[in-house]
N, C-alpha and C positions, 0 to 999 in steps of 0.2 A: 132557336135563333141565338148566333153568339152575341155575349152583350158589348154594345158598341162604347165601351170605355177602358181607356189606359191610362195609367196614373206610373206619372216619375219623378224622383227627387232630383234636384238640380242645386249645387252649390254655386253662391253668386260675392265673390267677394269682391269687397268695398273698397273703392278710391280712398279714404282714409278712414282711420281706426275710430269707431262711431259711439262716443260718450255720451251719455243721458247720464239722471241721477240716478239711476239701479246698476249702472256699470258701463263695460265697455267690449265693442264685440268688435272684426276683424271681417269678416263674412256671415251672411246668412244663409240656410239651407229651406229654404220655399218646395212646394209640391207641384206641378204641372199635371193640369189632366187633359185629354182629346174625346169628344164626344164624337163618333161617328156616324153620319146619315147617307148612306150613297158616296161620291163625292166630295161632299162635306162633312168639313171638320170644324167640330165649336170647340174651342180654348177658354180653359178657364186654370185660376190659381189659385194656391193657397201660402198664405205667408203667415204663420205659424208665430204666436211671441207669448215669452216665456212668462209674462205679464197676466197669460190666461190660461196658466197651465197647459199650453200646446206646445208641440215639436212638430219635427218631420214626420218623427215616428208615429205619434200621435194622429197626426190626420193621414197618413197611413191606414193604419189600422181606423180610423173612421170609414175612411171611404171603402173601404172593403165591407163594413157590416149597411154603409148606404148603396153600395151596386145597387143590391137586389130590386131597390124599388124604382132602376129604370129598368128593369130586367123585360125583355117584351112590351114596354111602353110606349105609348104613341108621342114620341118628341115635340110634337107639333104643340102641346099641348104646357107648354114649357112652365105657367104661373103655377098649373095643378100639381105638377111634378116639384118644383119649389116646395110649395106647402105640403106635399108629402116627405119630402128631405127631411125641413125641419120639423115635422112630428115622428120622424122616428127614431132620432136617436137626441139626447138630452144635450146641451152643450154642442164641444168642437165647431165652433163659426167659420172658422178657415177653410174646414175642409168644404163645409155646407158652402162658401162662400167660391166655392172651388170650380162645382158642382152648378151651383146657380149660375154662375159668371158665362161657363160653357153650354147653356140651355139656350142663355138669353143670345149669345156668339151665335150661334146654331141656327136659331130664328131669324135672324138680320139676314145669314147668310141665306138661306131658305126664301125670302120674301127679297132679297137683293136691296136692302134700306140699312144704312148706318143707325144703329142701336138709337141715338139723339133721335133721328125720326121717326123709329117706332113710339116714341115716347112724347114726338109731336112738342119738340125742344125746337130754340133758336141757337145755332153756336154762336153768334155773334151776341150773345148774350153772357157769355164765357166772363167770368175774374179772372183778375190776376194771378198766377199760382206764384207763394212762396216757395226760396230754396233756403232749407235749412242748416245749419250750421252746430256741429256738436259740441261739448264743452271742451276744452283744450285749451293749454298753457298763448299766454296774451300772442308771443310770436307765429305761433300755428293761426290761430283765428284772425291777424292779422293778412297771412298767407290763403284763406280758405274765403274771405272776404274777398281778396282781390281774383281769386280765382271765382268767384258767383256772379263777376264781373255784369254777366247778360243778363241778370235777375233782378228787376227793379223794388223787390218786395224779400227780405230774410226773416225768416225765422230761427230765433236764438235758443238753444238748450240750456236752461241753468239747472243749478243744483243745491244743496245746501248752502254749500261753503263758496267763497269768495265772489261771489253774485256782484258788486261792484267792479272787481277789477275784470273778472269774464267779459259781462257788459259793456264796461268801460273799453275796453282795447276794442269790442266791435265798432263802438259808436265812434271811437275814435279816429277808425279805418276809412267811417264813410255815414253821408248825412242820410241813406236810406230808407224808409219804411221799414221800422222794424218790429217783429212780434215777438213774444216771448213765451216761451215752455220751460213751465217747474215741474213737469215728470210728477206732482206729488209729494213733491220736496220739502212743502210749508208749513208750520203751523201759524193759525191765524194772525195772530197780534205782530209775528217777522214778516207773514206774507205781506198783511198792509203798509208796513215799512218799508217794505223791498218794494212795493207799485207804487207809492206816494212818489217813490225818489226815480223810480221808472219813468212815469208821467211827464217828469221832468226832463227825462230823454227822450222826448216824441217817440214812444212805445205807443204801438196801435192799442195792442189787446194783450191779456194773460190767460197761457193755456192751461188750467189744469194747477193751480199754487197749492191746492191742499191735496189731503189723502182723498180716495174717492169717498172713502165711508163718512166721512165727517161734514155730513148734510147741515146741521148745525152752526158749524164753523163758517159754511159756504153763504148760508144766510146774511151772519155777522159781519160778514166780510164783506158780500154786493151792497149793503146799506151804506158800506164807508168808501169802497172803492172806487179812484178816481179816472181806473178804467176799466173796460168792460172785460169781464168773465167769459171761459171758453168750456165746457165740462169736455174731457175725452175720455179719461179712464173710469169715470166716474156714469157714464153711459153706453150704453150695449144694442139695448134693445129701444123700439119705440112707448114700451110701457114702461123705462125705466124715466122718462122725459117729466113729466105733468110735476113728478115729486120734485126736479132741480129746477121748476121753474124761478121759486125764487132765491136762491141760491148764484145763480148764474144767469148772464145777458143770451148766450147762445150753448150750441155743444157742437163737439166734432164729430162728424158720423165717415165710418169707417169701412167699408164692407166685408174687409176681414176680422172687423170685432164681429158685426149682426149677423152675419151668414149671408152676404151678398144683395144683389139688384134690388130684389122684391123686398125686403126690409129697408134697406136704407131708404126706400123710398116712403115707404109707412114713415121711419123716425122723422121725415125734410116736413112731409105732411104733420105729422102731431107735432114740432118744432112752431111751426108755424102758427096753430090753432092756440101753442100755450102762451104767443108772443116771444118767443126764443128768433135769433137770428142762428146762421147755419155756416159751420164749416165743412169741407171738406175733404178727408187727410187721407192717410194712405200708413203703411208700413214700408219696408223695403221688399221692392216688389220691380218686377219686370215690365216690361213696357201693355205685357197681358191686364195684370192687375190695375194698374194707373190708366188703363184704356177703359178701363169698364167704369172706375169711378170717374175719367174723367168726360163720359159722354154725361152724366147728371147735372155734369158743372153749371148750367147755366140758371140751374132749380137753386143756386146757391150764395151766400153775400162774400162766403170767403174759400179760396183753393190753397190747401197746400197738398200739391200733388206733385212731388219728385223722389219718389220713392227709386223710381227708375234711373236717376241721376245723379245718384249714390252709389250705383255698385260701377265700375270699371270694364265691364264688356255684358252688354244689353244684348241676348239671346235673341230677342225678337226686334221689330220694326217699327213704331208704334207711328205718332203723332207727333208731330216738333213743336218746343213749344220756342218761340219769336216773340223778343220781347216782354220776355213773362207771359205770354198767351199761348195757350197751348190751342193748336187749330185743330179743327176735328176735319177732317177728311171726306169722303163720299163713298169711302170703301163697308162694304156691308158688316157686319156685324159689329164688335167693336173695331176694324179694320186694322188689324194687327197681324204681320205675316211673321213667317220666323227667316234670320236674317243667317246663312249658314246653315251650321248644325247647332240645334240648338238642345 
């Protein structure tokens, strides 16, 4: 039996030139894979960042040494096939995440129910998803603020350096919801200086202000911080959670850090158990990827899901999001068609 998976790389470049505090990038190059049953086809991706030691090439060369364990499998079967994914090769989440994404596709389509109701979700239970905003001279983010125009919730990139005046030119531009992402950026005693004076910008929350390793610091800091903590790079897996409880008010769960569906949903559940509230974020990714995390949404306190709304021509179909709400559909699986050639 030939095995029913094809895997391609796809460059997706970005509406503008996308700064965080590790640097600045142009375009992304993501993996695409098709699961095939008969008929149908499950869709699943991989968005690859260099943050975890992944590339294209990388999950590439993943998903090649995991074929084998759909090789002759009974698809139907999609959670067992998961947990054999991930026990057989150590690491690459993306690709696993790739992999899982187009099993759980698969199944919707197979059983004809939008992924949310296999999961026995309410969409109308959906948050608001943030559009984020990268760091860039005060005239650009001036410009990139009025273009988020339809987005009633931003999230802001900082970085080391000039954190007031970055900040400043957003808050300036406009009175709304705003979140904020240090990348990692911090060390303790700047990072509480830089929230102290945040707070005072009606800043919702801080993602991520220190190194991920510096569990200690993260501590130090929730005791004095006067707003709440977000961990992203700093968690992966649902066992990495119990240890940042006190460290941090919530964490950002990702499906291309964990390796897709069937983990992110363990990390919502142990988030929950450790008293953690719950984001849910994305990479740059195609309307596939943000489909799959964004059927969980409603399992969650906070969305920033526009991964999709960053690159300049979106291969596929997805979900629209109105309002900052992204609607989910009644299209089976995660209901994403491809839009073209994609």
């Amino acid at each position: 039996m030939p095995l029913p998976l094809t895997v391609r790389t796809i460059e997706l470049p970005l509406r503008h030139a996308w700064t965080i505090s590790r640097g600045t990038s142009t375009s992304k190059r993501n993996v695409l894979v098709e699961l095939r049953e008969g008929d149908l086809v499950g869709r699943g991706e991989a968005a690859p960042n260099v943050r975890y030691g992944e590339s294209a090439e990388t999950v590439t060369e993943a998903l090649q040494k995991l074929a084998p364990v759909l090789e002759g499998a009974d698809l139907r079967h999609f959670r067992v096939l998961s947990e054999r994914i991930e026990e057989a090769l150590p690491g690459n989440h993306a690709a696993k995440a790739a992999l899982d994404i187009a099993l759980y596709d698969l199944a919707g389509k197979r059983l004809g129910a939008p992924l949310y109701r296999m999961l026995g979700l309410d969409a109308a239970r959906m948050p608001l998803t943030s559009f984020s905003i990268g760091i860039d001279d005060p005239e650009t983010l001036v410009r990139k603020v009025r273009e988020a125009e339809p987005y009633p919730v931003l999230k802001v990139k900082l970085g080391a350096q000039s954190v007031r005046e970055t900040f400043g030119a957003v808050r300036a531009a406009t009175p709304k919801t705003v979140r904020v992402d240090a990348n990692e950026a911090w060390a303790p005693e700047e990072a509480l200086k830089h929230i102290e004076w945040l707070a005072g910008q009606g800043v919702e929350l801080v993602e991520q202000p220190l190194p991920a390793a510096d569990t200690e610091g993260a501590k130090w800091l929730r005791q004095r911080s006067p707003l709440p903590l977000v961990a992203d790079e700093a968690v992966m897996m649902a066992v990495d959670v119990p240890k940042l409880a006190e460290g941090y008010h919530g964490i950002n769960v990702k499906l291309q850090k964990c390796g897709g569906i069937r983990e992110a949903l363990r990390l919502i559940e142990t988030a929950r158990s450790c008293g953690l509230k719950v984001m849910l974020g994305c990479m740059v990714e195609t309307s596939v990827g943000i489909a799959a995390a964004a059927h969980l949404g409603p399992l969650v306190d906070w969305l920033d899901l526009d991964g999709n709304l960053l690159i300049s021509a979106d291969p596929f179909r997805g979900h629209p999001v109105e309002q900052g709400y992204i609607r989910l559909g009644d299209g089976p699986g995660l209901g994403v068609e491809p839009q073209g050639s994609p």
